[in-house]
RODO-2510 file (C-alpha; in nm, 4 decimals, decimal comma):
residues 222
     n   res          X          Y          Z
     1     x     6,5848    15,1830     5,9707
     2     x     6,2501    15,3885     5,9811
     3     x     6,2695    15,7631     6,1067
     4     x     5,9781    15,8104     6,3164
     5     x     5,7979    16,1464     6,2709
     6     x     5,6713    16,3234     6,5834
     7     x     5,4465    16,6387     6,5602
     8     x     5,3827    16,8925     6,8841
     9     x     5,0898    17,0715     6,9106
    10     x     5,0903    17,3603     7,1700
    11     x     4,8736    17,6454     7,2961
    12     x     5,0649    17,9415     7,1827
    13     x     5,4211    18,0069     7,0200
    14     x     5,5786    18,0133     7,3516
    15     x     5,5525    17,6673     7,4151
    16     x     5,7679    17,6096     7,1668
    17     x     5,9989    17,5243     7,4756
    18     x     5,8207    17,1998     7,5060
    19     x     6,0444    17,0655     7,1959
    20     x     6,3729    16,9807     7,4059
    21     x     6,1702    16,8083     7,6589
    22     x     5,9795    16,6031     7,4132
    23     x     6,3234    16,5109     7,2265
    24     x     6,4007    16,3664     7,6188
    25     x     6,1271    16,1371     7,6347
    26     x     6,1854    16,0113     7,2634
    27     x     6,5510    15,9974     7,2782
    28     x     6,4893    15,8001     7,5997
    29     x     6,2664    15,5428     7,4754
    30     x     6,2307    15,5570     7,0985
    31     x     6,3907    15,2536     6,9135
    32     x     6,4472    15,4328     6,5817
    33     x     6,5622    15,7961     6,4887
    34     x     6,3498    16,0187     6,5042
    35     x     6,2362    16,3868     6,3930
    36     x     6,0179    16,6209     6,5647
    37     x     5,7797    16,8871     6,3664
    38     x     5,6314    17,2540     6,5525
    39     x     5,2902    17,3107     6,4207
    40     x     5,3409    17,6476     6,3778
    41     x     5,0492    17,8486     6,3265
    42     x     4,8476    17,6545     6,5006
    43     x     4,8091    17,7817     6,8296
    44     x     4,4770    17,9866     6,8318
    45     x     4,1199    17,8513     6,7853
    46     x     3,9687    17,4932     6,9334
    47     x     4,1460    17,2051     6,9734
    48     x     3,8733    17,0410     6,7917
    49     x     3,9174    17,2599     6,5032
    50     x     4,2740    17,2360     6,4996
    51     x     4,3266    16,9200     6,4993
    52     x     4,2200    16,8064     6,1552
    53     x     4,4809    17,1089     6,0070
    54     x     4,7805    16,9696     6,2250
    55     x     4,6999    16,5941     6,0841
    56     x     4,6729    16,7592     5,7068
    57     x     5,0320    16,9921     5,7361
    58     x     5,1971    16,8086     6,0089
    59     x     5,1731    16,4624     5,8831
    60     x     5,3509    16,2262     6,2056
    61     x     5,3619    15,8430     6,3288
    62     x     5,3304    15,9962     6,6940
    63     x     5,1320    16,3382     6,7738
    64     x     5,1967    16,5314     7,1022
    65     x     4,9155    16,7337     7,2498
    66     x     4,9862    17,0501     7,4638
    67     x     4,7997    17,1629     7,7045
    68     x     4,8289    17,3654     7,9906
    69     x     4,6107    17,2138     8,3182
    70     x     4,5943    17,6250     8,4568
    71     x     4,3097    17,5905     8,6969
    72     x     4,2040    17,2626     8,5857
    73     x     4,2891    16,8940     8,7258
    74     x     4,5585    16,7073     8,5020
    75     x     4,2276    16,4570     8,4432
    76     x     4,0224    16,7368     8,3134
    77     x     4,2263    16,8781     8,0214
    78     x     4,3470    16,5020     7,9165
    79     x     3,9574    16,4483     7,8780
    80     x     3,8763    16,7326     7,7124
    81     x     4,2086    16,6006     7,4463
    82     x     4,0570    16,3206     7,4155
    83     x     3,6850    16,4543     7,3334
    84     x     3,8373    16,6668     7,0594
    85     x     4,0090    16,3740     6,9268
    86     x     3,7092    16,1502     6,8830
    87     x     3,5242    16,4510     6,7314
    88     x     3,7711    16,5266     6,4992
    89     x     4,0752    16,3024     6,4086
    90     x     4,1045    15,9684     6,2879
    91     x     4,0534    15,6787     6,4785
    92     x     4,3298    15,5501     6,7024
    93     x     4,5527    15,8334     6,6523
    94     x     4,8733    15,7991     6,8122
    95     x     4,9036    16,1303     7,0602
    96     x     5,0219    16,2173     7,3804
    97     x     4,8645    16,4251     7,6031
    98     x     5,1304    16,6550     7,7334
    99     x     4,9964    16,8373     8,0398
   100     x     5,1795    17,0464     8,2554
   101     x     5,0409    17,1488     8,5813
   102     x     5,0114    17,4422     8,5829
   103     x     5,1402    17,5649     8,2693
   104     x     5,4911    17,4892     8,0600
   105     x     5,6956    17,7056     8,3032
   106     x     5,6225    17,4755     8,6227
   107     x     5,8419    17,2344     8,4257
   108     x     6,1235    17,4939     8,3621
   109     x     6,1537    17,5608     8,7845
   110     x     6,3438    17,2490     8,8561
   111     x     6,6909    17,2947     8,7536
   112     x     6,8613    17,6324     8,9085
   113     x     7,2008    17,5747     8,7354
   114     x     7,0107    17,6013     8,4199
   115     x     6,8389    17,9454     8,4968
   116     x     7,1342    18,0865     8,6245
   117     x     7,3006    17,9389     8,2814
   118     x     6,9799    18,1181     8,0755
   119     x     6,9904    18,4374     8,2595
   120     x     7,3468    18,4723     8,1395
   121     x     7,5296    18,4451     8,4977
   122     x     7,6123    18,0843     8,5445
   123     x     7,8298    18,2081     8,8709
   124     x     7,5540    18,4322     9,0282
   125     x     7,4964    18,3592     9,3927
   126     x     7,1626    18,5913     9,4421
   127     x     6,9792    18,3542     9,6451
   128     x     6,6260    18,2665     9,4160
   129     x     6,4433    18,0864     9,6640
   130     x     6,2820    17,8504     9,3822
   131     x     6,0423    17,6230     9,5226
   132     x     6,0627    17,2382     9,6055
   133     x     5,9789    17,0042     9,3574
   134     x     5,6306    16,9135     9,5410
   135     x     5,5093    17,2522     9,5632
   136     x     5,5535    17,3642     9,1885
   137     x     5,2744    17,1987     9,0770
   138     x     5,0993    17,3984     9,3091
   139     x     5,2143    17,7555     9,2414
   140     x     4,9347    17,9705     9,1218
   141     x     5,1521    18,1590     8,8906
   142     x     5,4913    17,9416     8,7504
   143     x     5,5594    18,2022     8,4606
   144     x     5,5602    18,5247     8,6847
   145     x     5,8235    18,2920     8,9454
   146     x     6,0566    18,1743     8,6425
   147     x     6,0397    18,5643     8,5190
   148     x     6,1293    18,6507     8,8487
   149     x     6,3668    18,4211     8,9069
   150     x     6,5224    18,4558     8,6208
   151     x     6,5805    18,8012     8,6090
   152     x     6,7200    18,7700     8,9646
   153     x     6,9575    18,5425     8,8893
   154     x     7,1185    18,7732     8,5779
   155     x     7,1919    19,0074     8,8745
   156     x     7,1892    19,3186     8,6441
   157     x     7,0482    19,6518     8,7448
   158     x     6,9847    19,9814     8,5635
   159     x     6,9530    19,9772     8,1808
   160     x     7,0825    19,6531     8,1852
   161     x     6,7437    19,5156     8,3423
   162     x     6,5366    19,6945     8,1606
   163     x     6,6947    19,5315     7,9062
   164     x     6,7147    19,1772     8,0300
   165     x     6,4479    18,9426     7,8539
   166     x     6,3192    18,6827     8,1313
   167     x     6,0933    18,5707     7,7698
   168     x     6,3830    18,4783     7,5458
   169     x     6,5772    18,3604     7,8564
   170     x     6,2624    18,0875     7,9130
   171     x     6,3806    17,9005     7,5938
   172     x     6,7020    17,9440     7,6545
   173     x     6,6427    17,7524     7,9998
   174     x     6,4524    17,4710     7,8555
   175     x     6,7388    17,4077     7,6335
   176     x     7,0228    17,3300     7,8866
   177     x     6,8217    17,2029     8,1740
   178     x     6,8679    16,8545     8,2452
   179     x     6,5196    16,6860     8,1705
   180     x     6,5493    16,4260     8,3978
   181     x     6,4974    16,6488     8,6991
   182     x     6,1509    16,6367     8,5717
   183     x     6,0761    16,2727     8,7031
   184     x     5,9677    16,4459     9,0352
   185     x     5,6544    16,6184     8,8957
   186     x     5,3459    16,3836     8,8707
   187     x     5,2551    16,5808     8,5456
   188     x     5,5533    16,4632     8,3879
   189     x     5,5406    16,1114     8,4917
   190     x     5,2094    16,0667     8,3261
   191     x     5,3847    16,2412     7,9825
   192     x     5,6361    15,9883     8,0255
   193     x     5,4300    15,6652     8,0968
   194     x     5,2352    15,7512     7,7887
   195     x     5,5094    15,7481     7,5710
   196     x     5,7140    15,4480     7,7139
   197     x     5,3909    15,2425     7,6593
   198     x     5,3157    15,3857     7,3204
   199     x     5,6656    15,2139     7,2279
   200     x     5,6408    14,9001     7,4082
   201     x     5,2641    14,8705     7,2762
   202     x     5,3586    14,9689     6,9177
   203     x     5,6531    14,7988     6,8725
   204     x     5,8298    14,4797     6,9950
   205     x     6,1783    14,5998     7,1625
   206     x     6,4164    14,3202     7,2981
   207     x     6,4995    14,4329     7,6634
   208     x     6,8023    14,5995     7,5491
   209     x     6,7077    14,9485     7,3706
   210     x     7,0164    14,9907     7,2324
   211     x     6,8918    14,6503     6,9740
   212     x     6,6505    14,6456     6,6711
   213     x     6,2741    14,6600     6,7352
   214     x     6,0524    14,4857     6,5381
   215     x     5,7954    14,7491     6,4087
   216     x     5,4102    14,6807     6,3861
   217     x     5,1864    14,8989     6,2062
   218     x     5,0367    15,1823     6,3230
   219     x     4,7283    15,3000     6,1577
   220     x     4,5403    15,5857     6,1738
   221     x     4,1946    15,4728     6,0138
   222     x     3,8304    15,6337     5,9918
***
């Protein structure tokens, strides 16, 4: 059975947190194994000129795209992916745009047992007044709120929180969170729609996934 090889591309190191959440949406609806590559060292620079060295050292069947929307509509930053792909990558390469709105840690504010888990105090009952689901995608600053909340939940004062790391506590929370709480940010729907019909476009999957699919080819050509 083919292993399908999946690439991420992100803005900087830190959104290396992206990779359990990507592993969701292919473990959800990919029809073969699969293995997913960090382009590390290739965070800095334009897209455009990035793109070409990801495709050369990161060679995939399926390429996610990070982005962070910041300031920007959802629309805006998918465009501006695809612009750098026509100007730079081969024709009809298969991507994803992967767009969080606002930035990676809007998608890490949905599951409290998980940042109570990642803050090392799974028991903690300091309240951390996290935000509904529709007003993350709203919050002008996500990262400073997860930091915050974060470091709240460890419940640790003195040296011990000068010593706590809301940063390596991030990744820890995108590890254990459940990914499916996602499915109430828009952002995240549109990640996920892209990849269920990149599967169901590229390959012909009987209605149970759990069966063999039938793969066509995917080409990227010039």
């Amino acid at each position: 059975m083919k292993t399908l090889t999946v690439t991420l591309l992100t803005d900087g190191t830190s959104d290396r947190t992206l990779l359990p959440i990507v592993q969701f949406l292919l473990d959800e609806w990919s029809p073969f194994p699969h293995r997913t590559l960090f382009a590390d060292g290739l965070h800095s620079g334009a897209l455009n000129a990035r793109l070409p060295r990801v495709i050369e050292l990161f060679p995939c069947d399926l390429l996610f795209i990070h982005r962070d929307a910041e300031r920007e509509p959802l629309e805006t930053r998918v465009q501006e992916i695809q612009t750098a792909l026509a100007e730079s990558a081969p024709q009809h390469l298969p991507h994803i745009c992967l767009v969080p709105v606002r930035m990676t840690e809007s998608w890490l504010l949905l599951d409290e047992p998980a940042i109570r888990s990642a803050a090392g105090n799974p028991d903690g009952r300091t309240p951390l007044k996290l935000p509904k689901a529709a007003a993350i995608e709203g919050l002008a600053d996500p990262k400073s709120k997860l930091f915050e909340s974060l470091t709240a939940a460890a419940e640790v004062t003195g040296r011990h929180r000068r010593r706590f790391s809301p940063e390596a506590a991030r990744h820890r929370v995108a590890e254990i969170l459940d990914p499916s709480v996602l499915r109430q940010l828009a952002s995240f729907q549109f990640a996920e729609k892209q990849v269920r019909d990149f599967f169901r476009t590229n390959f012909t999957v009987p209605s149970e996934k759990t069966h063999k699919a039938i793969p066509r080819p995917i080409k990227a050509t010039r």
